[in-house]
DOKE-511910 format. One record per residue (C-alpha): x negated, y negated, z. Coordinates in nm, 4 decimals, decimal comma. Layout:
<recs>
> X/Y/Z;
...
</recs>
This chain:
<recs>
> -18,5343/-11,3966/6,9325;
> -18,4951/-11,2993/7,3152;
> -18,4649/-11,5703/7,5649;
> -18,4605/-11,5155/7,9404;
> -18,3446/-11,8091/8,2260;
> -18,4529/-11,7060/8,6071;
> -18,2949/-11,9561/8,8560;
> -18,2549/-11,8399/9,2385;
> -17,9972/-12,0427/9,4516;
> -17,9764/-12,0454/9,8320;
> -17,6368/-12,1976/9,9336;
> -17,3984/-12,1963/10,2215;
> -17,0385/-12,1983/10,1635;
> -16,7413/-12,0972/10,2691;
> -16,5419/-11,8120/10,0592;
> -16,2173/-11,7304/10,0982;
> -16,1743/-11,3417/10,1623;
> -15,8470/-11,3299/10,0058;
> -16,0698/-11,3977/9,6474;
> -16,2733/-11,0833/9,7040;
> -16,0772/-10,8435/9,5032;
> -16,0506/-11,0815/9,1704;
> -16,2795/-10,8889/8,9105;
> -16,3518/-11,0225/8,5532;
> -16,6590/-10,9009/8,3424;
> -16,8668/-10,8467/8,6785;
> -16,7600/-10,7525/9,0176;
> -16,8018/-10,8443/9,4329;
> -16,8016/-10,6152/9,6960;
> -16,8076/-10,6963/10,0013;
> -16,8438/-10,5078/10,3343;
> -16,6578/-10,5758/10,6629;
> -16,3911/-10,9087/10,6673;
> -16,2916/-11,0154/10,9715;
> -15,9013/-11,0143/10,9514;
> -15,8824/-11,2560/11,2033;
> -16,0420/-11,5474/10,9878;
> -15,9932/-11,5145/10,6010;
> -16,2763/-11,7454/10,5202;
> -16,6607/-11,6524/10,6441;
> -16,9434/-11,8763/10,6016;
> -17,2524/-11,6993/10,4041;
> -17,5500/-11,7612/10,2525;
> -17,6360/-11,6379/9,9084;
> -17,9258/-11,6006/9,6879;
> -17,9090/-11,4752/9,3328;
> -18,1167/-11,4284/9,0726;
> -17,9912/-11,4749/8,6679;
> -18,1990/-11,3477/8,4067;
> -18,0320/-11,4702/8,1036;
> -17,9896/-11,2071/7,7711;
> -17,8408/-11,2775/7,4481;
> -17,6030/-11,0482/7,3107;
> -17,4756/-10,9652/6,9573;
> -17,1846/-11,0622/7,0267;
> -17,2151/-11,4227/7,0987;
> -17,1695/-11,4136/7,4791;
> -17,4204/-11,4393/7,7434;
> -17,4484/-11,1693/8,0004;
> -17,6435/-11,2009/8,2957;
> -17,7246/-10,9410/8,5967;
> -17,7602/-11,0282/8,9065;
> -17,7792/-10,9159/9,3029;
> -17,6972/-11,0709/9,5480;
> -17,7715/-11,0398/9,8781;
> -17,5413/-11,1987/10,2117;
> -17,6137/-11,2643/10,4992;
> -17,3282/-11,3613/10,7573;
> -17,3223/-11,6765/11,0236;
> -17,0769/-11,4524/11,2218;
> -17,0662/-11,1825/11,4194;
> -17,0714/-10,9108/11,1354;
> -17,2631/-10,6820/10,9611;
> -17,4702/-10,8363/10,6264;
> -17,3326/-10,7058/10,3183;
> -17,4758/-10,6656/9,9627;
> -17,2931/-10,7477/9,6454;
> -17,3642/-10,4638/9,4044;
> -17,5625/-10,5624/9,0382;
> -17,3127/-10,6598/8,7744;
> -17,2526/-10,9085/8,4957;
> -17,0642/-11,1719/8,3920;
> -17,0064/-11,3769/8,0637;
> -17,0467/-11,7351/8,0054;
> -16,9577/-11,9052/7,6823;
> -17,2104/-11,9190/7,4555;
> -17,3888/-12,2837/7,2950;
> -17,2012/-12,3183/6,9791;
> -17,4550/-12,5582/6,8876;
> -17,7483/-12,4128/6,9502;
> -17,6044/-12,0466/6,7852;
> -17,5185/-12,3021/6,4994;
> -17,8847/-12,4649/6,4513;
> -18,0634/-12,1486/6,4890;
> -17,9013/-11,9289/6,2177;
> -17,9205/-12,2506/5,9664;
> -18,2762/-12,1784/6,0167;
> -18,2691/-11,8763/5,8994;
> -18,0850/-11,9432/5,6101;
> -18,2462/-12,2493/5,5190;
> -18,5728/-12,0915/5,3787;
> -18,3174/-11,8780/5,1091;
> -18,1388/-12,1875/4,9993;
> -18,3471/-12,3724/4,8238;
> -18,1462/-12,6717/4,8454;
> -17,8853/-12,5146/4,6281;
> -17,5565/-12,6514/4,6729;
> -17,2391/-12,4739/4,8971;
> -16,9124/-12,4948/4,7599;
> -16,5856/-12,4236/4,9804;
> -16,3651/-12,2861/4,8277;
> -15,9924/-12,1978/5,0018;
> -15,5989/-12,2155/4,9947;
> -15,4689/-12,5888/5,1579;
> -15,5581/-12,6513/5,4790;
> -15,8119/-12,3243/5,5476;
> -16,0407/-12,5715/5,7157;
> -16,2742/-12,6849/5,4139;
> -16,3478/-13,0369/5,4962;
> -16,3947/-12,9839/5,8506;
> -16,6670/-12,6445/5,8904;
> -16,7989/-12,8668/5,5227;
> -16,9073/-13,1378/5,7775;
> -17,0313/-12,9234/6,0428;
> -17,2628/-12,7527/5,7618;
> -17,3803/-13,0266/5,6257;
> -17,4883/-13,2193/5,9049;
> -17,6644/-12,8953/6,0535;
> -17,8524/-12,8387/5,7417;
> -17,9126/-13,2035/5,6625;
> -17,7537/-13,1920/5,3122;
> -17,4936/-13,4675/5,2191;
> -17,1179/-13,3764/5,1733;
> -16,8611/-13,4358/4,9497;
> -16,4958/-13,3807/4,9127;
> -16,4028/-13,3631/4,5713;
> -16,0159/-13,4656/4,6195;
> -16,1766/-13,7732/4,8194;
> -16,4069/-13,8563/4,5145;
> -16,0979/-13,8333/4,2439;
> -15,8897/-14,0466/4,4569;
> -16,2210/-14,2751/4,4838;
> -16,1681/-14,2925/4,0978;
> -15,8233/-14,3534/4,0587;
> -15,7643/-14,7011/4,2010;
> -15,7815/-14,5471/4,5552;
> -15,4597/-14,2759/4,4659;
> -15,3859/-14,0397/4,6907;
> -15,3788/-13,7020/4,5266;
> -14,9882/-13,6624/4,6352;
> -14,9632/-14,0163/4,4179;
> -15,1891/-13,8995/4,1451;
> -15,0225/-13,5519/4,1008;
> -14,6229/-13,8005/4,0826;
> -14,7555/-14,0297/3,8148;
> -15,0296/-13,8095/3,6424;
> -14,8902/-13,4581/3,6604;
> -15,1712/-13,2357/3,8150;
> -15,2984/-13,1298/3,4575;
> -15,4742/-13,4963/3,4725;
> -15,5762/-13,4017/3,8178;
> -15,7354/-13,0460/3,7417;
> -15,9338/-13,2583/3,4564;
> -16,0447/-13,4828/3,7034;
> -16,1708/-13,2101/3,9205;
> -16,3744/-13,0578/3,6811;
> -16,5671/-13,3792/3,5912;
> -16,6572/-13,4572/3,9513;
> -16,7747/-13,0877/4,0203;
> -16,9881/-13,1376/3,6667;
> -17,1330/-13,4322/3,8168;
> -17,2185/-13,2885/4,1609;
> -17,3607/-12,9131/3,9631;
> -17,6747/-13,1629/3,8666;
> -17,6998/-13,2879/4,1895;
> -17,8826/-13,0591/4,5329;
> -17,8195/-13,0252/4,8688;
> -17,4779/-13,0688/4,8681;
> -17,2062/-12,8961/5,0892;
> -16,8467/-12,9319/4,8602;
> -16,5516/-12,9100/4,9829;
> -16,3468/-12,8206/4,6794;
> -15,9500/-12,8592/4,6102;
> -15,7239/-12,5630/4,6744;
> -15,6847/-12,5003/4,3092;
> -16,0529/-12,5261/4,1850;
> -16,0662/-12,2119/4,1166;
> -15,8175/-12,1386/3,8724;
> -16,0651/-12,3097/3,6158;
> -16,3399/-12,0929/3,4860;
> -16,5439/-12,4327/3,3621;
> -16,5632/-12,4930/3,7554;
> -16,6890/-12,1779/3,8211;
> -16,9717/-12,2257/3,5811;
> -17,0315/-12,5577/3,7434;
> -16,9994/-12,3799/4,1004;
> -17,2178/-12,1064/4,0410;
> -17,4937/-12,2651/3,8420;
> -17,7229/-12,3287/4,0983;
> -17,4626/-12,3101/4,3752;
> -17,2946/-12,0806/4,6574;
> -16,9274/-12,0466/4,6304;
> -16,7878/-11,9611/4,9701;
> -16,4009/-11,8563/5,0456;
> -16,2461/-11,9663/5,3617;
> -16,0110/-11,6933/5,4530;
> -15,7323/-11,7442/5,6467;
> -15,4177/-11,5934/5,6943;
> -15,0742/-11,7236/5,5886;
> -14,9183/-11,7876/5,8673;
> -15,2021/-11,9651/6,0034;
> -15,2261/-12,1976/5,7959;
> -14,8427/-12,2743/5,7558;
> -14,8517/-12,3164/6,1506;
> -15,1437/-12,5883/6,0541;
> -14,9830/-12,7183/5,7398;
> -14,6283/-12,7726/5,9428;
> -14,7897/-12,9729/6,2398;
> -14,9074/-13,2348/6,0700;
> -14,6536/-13,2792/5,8038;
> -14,6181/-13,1668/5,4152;
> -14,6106/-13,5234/5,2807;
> -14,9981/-13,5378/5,1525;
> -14,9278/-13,1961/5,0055;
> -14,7892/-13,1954/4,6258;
> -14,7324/-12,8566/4,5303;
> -14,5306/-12,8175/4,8723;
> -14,2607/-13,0192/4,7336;
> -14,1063/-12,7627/4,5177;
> -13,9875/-12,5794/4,8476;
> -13,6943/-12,6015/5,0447;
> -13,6520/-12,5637/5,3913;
> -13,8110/-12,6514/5,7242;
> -14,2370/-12,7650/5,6913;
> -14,3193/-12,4207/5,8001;
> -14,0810/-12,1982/5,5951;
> -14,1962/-12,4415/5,3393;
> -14,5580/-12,3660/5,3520;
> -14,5568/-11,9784/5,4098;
> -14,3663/-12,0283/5,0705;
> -14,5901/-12,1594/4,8912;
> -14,8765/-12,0521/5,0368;
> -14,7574/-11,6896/4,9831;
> -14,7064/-11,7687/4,6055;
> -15,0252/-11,9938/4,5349;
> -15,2287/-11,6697/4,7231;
> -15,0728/-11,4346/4,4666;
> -15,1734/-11,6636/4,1281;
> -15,5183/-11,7223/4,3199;
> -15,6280/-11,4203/4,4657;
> -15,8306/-11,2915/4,2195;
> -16,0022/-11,5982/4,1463;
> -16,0873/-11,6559/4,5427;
> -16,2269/-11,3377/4,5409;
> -16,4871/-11,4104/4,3169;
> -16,6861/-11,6128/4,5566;
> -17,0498/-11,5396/4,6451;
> -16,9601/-11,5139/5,0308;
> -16,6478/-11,4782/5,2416;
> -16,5331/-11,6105/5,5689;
> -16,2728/-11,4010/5,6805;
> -16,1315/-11,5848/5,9898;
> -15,9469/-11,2874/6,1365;
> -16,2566/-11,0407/6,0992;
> -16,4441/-11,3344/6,3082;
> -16,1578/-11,3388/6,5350;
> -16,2116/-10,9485/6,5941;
> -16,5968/-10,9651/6,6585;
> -16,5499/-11,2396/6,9473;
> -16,2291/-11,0680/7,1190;
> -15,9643/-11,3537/7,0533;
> -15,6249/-11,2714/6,9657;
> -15,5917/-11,5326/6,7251;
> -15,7634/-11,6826/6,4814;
> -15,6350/-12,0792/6,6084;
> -15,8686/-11,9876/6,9184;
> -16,1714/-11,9955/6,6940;
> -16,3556/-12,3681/6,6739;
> -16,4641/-12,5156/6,3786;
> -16,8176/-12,4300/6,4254;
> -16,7109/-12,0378/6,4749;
> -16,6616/-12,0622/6,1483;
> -16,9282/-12,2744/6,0796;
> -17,1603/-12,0138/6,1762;
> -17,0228/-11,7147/6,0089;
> -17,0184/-11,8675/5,6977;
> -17,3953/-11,9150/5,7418;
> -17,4242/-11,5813/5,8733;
> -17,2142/-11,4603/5,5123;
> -17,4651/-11,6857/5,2849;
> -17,7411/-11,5011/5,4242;
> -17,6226/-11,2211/5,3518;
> -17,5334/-11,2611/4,9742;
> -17,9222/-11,4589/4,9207;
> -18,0471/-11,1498/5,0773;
> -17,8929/-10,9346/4,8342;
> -18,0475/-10,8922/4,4846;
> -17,7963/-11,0769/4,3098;
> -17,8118/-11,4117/4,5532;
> -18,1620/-11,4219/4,5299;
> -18,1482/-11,4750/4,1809;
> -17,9081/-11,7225/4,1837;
> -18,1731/-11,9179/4,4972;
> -18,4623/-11,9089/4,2342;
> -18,6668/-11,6215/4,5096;
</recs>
């Protein structure tokens, strides 16, 4: 879908010459400055035609054309671009959209190591395709006496717990339009993945390690049970872990219908690192990845198409 904007501003102001030479994704150039006064008075008018780009970024042209209230020569600054940060929102609402005529109010399941973000881009999907969310560790502790999972894995032993799991994604497998945000360790369970995959999308939030020890560490290791087996400081702790719960897992993430690799989204956008990325980022590629697999021969089986 194109979109164009056209807006021309007249406005006075003063600009101060020693700014001229700054450059980012466009340019200004300027004729004569007066080196006796580093700022001049002009008036400018500019014209913006808006155009999307693949790249999430907006990039619009423009000339503009000065004209001085002193005693020099009018300049012109020369066509260029610059980039604006795109609407998150908007990107967001537009490609669930697209997807939304594939889904068939079939359920999304995300799946992903501790702390890759599940619960979080979960809500964001769920509210932008108007399906209700659940987080499965929320509804077990919901059905023991209000336990945290920490609490239930200390007097249960997480066998109990992985049972648990499994009945609440059996229960939510009859259920549609549900986003899931699973437990960490879901997958290691091929009943789940029946449950998952009956009439459902399994999607893998990838993230790397040390990401998500950096996130793990900052807010503490206490609400995570399988960290306790480590020694050291909450990072060293985590990558740990992490590292060694990747390794058992690996094969069984992989399995998912789509994948969200955060660093490949990092790439496309130009950040060097994957914490720059917002929640709805991610959000949006994992859309962008569903669409994909329902597009594909296989997905569209599993959407009923």
């Amino acid at each position: 879908m194109e979109a164009g904007v056209a807006c021309k501003l007249k406005y006075p102001s003063w600009i101060g010459s020693e700014t001229f030479g700054r450059k980012s994704a466009g340019s200004l150039r300027f004729g004569r400055i007066p080196k006796q006064d580093h700022k001049v008075r002009v008036a400018v008018s500019a014209h913006f035609p808006l155009q999307t780009c693949s790249d999430r970024q907006r990039s619009f042209s423009f000339e503009v054309p000065c004209s001085s209230y002193n005693d020099f020569s009018a300049s012109t600054v020369e066509t260029g671009s610059v980039h604006a940060p795109y609407d998150e929102s908007l990107m967001l609402k537009n490609k669930s959209l697209e997807v939304e005529p594939y889904l068939h109010g079939h359920n999304i399941y995300l799946v992903g190591l501790m702390g890759s973000g599940k619960t979080t881009v979960g809500k964001i999907l769920s509210r932008v395709l108007s399906y209700s969310f659940y987080d499965s560790d929320a509804l077990i502790e919901q059905e023991v006496d209000g336990m945290s999972v920490a609490e239930i894995f200390k007097r249960h032993g997480e066998s109990f717990f992985r049972q648990k799991e499994t009945e609440i994604l059996q229960r939510l497998s009859s259920m549609k339009q549900l986003v899931v945000s699973t437990g960490g360790g879901a997958v290691v369970r091929d009943e789940n993945w029946d449950y998952m995959q009956q009439k459902g999308i399994v999607v893998w939030l990838d993230v790397p390690l040390e990401a998500l020890a950096q996130r793990i560490a900052a807010v503490g290791t206490h609400s995570r049970p399988l960290l306790h087996y480590e020694h050291g400081d909450p990072y060293t702790k985590a990558l740990k872990r992490l590292s060694y719960l990747l390794e058992q897992r690996g094969k069984n993430y992989a399995k998912a219908n789509a994948r969200v690799s955060l660093e490949e989204i990092a790439g496309k956008l130009g950040y060097g690192d994957v914490s720059d990325l917002t929640p709805t980022e991610i959000a949006i590629e994992a859309l962008e990845q569903i669409e994909v697999y329902l597009k594909e021969e296989g997905g569209m089986a599993i959407a009923g198409l």
